[in-house]
Residue frames as a rotation matrix with the C-alpha (Angstrom) as fourth column:
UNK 1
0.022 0.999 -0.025 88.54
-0.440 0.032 0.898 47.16
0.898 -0.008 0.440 85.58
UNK 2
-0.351 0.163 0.922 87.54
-0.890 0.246 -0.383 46.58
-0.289 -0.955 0.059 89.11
UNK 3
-0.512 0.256 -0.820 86.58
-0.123 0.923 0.365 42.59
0.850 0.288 -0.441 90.25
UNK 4
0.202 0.352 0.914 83.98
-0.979 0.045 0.199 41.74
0.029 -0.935 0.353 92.81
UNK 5
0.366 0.348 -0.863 84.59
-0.135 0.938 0.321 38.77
0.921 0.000 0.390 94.68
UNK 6
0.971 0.104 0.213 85.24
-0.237 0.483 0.843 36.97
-0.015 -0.870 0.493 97.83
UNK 7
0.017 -0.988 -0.156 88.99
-0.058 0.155 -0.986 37.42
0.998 0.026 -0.054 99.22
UNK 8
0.662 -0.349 -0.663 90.90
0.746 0.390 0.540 35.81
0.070 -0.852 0.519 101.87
UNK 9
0.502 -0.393 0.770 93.00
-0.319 -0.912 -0.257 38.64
0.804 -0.117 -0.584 103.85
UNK 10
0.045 -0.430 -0.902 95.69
0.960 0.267 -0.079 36.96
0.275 -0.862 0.425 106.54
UNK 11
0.922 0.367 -0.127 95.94
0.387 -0.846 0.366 39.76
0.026 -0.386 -0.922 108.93
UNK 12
0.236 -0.840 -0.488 99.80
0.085 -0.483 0.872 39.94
-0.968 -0.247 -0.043 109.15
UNK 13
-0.152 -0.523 0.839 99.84
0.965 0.107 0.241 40.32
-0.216 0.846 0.488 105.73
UNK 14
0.502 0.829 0.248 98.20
0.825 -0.545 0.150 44.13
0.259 0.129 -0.957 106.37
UNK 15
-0.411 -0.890 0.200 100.04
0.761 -0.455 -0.462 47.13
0.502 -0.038 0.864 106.21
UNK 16
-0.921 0.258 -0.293 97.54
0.058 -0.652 -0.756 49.56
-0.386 -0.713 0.585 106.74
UNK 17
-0.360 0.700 0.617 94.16
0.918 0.146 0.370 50.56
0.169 0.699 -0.695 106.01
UNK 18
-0.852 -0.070 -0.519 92.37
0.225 -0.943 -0.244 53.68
-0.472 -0.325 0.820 105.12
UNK 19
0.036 0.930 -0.367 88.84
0.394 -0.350 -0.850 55.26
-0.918 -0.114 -0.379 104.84
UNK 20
-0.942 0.303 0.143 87.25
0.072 -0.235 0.969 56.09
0.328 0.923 0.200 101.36
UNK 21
0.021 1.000 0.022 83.54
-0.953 0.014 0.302 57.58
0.302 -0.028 0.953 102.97
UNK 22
0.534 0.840 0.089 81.36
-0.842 0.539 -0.029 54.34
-0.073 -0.060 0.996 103.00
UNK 23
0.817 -0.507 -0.275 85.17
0.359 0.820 -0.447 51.75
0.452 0.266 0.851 101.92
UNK 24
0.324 -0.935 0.144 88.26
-0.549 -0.062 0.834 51.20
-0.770 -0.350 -0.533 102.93
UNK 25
0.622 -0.557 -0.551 91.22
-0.492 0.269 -0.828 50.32
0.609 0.786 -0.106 101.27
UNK 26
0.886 -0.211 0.413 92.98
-0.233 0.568 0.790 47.55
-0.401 -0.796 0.454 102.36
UNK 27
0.534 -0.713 -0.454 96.79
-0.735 -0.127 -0.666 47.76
0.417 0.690 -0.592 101.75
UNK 28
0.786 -0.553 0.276 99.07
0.490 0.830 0.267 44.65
-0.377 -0.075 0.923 101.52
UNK 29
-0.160 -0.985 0.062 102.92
0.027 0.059 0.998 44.42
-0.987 0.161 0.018 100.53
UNK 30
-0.804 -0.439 0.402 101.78
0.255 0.357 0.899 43.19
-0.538 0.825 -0.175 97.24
UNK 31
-0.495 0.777 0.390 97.75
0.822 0.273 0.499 44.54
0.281 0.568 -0.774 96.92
UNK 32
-0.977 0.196 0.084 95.37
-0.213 -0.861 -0.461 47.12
-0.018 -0.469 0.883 97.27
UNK 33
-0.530 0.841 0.110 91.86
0.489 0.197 0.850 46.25
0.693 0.504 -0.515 97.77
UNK 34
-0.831 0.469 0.299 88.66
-0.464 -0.881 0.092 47.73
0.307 -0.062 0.950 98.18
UNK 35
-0.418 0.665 -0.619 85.67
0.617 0.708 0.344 47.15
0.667 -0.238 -0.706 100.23
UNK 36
-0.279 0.555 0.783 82.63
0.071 -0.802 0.594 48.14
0.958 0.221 0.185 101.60
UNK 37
-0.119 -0.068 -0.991 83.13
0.945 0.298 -0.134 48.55
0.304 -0.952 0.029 105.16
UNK 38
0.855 -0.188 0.483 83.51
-0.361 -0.885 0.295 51.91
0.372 -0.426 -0.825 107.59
UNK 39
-0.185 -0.974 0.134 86.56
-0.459 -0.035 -0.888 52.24
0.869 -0.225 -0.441 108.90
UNK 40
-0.115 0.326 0.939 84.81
-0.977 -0.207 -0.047 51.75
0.179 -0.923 0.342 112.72
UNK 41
0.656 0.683 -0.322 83.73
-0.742 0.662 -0.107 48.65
0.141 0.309 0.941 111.60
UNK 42
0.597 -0.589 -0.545 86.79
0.271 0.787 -0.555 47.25
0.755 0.183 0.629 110.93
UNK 43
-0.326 -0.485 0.811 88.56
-0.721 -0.428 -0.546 49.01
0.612 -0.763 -0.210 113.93
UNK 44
0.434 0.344 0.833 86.33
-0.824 0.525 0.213 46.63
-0.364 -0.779 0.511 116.39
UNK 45
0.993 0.091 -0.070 87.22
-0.093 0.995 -0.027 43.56
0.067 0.034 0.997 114.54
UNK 46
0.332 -0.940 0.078 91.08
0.499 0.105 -0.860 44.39
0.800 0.324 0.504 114.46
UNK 47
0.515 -0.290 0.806 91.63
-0.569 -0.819 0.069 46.15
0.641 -0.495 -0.587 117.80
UNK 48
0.503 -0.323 0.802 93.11
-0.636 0.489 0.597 43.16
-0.585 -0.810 0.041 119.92
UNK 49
0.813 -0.401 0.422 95.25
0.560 0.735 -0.382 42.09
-0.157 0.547 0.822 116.69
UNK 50
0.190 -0.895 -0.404 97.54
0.717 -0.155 0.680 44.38
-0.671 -0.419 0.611 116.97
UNK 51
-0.190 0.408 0.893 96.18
0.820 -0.434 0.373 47.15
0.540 0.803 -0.252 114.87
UNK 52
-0.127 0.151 -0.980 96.11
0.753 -0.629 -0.194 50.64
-0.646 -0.762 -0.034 116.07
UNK 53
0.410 0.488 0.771 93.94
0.852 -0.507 -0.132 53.85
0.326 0.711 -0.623 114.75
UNK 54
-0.070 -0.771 -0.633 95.99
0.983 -0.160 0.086 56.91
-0.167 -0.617 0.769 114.11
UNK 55
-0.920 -0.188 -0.343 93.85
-0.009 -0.867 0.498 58.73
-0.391 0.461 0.796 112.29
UNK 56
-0.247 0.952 0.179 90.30
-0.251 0.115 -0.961 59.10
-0.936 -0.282 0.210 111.14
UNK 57
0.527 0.319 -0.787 91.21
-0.813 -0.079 -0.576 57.96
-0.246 0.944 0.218 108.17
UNK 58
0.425 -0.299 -0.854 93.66
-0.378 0.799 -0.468 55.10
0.822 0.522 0.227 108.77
UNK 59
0.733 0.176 0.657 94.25
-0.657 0.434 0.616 52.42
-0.177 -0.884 0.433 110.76
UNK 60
0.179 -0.825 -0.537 97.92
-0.883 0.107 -0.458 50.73
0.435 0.555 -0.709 110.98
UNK 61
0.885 -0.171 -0.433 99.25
0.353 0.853 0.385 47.24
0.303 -0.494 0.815 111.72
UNK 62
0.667 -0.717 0.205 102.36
-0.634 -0.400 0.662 48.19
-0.393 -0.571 -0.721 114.95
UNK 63
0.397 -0.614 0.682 104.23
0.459 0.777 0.432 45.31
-0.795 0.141 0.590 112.92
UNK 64
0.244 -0.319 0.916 104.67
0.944 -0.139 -0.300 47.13
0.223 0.938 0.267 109.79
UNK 65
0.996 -0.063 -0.067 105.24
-0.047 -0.976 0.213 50.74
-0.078 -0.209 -0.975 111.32
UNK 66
0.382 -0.920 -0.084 109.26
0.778 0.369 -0.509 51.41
0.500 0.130 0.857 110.59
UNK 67
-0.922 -0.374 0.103 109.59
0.284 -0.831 -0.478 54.77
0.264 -0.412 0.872 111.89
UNK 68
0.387 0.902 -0.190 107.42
0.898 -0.323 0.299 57.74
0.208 -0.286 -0.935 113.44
UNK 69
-0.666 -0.568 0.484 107.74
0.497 -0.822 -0.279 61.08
0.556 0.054 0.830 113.95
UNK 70
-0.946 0.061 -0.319 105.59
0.258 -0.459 -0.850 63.62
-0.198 -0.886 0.418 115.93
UNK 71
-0.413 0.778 -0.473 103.21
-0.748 -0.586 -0.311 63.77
-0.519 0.225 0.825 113.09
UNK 72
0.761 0.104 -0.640 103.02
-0.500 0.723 -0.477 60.55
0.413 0.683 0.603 110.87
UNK 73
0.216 -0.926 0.308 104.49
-0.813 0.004 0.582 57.58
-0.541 -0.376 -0.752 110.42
UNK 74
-0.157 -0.529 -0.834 106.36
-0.985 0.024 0.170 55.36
-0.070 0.848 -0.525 108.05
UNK 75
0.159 -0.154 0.975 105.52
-0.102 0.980 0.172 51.99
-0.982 -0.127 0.140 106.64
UNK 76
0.155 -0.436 0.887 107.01
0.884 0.462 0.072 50.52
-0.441 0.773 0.457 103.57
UNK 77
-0.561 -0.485 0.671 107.91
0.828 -0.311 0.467 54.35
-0.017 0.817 0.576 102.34
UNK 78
-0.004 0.857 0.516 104.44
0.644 -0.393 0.657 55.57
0.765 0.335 -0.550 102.80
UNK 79
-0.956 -0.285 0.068 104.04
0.049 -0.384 -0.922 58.55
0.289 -0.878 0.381 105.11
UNK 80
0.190 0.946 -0.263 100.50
0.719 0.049 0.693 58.29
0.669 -0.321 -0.671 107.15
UNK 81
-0.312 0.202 0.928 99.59
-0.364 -0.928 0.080 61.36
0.878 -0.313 0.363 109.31
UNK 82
-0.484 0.335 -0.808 98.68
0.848 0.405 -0.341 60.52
0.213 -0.851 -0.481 113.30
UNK 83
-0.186 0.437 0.880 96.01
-0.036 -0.898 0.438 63.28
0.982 0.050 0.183 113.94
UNK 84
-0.377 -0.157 0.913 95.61
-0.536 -0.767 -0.353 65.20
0.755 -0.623 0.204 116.61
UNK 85
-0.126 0.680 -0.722 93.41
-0.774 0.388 0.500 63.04
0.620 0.622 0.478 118.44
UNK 86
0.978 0.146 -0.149 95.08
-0.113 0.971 0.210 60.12
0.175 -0.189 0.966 118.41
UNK 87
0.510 -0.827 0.235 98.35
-0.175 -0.368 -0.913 60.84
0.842 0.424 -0.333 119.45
UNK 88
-0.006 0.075 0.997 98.10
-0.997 0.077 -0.011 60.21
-0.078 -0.994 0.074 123.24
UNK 89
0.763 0.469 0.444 96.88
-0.486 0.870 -0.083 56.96
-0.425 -0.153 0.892 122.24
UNK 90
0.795 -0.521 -0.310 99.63
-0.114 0.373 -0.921 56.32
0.596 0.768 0.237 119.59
UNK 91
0.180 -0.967 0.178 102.41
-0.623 -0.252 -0.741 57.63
0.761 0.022 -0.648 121.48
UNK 92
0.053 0.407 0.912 101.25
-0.929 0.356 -0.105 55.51
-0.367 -0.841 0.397 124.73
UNK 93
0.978 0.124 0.165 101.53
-0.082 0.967 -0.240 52.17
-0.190 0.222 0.956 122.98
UNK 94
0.215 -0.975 0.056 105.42
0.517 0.065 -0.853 52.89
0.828 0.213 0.518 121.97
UNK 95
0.574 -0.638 -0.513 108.30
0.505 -0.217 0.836 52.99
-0.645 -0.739 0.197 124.60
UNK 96
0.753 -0.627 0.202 110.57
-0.056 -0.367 -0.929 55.56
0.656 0.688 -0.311 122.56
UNK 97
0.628 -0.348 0.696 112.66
-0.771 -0.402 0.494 55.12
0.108 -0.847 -0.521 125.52
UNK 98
0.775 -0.200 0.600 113.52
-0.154 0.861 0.485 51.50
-0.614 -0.468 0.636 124.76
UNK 99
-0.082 -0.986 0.142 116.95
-0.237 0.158 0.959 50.53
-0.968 0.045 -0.247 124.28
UNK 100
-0.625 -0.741 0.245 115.77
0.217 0.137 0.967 49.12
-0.750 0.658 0.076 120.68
UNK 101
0.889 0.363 0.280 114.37
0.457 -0.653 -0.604 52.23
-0.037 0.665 -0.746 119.22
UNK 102
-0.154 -0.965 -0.212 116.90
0.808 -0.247 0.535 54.49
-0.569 -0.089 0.817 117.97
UNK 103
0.641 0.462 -0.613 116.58
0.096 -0.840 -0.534 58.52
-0.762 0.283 -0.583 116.72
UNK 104
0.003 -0.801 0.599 117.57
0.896 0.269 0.354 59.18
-0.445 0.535 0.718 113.64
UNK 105
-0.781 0.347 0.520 117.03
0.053 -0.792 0.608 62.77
0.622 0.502 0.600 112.52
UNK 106
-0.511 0.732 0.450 113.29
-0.838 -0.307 -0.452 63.65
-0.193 -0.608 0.770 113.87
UNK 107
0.350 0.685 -0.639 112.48
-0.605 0.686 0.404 60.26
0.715 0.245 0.655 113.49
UNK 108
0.048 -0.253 0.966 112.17
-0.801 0.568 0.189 57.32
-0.597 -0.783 -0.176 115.80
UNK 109
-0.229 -0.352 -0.908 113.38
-0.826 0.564 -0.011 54.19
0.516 0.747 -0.419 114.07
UNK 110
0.727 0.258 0.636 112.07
-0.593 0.702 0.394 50.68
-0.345 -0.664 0.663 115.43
UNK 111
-0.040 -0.736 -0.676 115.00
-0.898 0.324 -0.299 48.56
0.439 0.595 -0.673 115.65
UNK 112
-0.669 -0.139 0.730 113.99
-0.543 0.762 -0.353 45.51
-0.507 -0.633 -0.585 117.98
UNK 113
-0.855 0.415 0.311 111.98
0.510 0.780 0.363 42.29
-0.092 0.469 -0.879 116.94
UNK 114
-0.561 0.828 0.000 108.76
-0.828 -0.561 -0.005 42.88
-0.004 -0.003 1.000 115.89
UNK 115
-0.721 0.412 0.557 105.95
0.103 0.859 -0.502 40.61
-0.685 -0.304 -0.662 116.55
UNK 116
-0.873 0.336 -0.353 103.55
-0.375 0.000 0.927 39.14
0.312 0.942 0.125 114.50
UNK 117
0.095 0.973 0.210 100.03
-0.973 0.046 0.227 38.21
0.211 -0.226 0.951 115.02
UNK 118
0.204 0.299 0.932 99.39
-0.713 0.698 -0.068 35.37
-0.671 -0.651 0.355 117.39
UNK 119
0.112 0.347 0.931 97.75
0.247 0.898 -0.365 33.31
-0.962 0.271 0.014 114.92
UNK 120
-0.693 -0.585 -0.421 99.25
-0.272 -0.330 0.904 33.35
-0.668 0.741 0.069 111.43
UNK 121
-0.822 0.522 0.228 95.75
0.353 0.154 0.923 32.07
0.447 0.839 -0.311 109.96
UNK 122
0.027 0.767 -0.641 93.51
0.504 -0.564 -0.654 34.83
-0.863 -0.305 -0.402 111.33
UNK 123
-0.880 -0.125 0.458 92.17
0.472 -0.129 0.872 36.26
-0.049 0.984 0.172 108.36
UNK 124
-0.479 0.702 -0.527 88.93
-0.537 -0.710 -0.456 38.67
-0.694 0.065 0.717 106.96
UNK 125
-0.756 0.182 0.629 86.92
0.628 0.474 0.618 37.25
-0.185 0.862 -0.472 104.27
UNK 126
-0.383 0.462 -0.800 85.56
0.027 -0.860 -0.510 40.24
-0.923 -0.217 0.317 102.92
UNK 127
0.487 0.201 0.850 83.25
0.873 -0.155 -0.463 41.10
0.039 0.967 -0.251 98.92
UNK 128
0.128 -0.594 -0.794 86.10
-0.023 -0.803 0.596 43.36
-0.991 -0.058 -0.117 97.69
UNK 129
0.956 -0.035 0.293 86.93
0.294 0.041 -0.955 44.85
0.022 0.999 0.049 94.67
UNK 130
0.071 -0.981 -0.182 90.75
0.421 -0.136 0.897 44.54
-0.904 -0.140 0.403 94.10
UNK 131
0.977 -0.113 -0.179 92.53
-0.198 -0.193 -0.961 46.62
0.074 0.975 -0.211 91.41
C-alpha cells in the first residue's frame, strides 16, 4: 500500500528521476518514491545542482552516471536511454577525451573523482507516496 506524506530528499542522495504523465519517480540507492510533479518542474529546480535531462522522460544526477554509451547510460545497473534530442546537450557536458574516462567495449567508463553537490543539505521536501 502506497503512504502519503511529507519526505525529506538530500539531493546527492538522487540517482535519477523519471516521468509517470502528471509524477515522477524519484529514485534513491535505497528508495523509490512518487510524486506529483512534471518532470519540467523539477528540471528548473535541479538544473544548477548538477542534474542533467537526457530524455523526456528522465532526468539524471552526472554524480551517479558510471558509464555511457551513444544511446543510454548506466547508473547503479540501470540502463536509461539519452534521446535524440538531448544528446548534443549530454555529450557537451562530458570530456570523453579526458585522461580519466576510459573505453571499455562501446562504453565510456567514468574513472576520475566525482563531485558531489556543493551543499550536502540541499534537499526537496516534497507530498510523496513512497512504496
Amino acid at each position: 500500500m502506497l503512504a502519503r506524506k511529507k519526505l525529506k530528499v538530500y539531493l546527492d542522495e538522487i540517482l535519477y528521476i523519471e516521468s509517470l504523465k502528471e509524477y515522477i519517480r524519484i529514485v534513491t540507492a535505497n528508495k523509490s518514491i512518487l510524486t506529483k510533479f512534471q518532470l519540467g518542474e523539477i528540471e528548473e529546480i535541479l538544473t544548477t545542482n548538477n542534474f542533467l535531462r537526457i530524455h523526456r522522460s528522465f532526468i539524471v544526477s552526472k554524480d551517479k552516471i558510471d558509464a555511457f554509451t551513444a544511446t543510454d547510460v548506466e547508473i547503479k545497473g540501470k540502463q536509461i536511454p539519452i534521446g535524440r534530442s538531448y544528446k548534443e546537450v549530454f555529450f557537451q557536458s562530458w570530456k570523453s577525451e579526458d585522461p580519466g574516462n576510459k573505453v571499455e567495449g562501446s562504453k565510456i567508463i567514468y574513472t576520475g573523482e566525482k563531485t558531489s553537490c556543493a551543499n550536502l543539505f540541499k534537499l526537496l521536501v516534497l507530498t510523496c507516496w513512497e512504496n
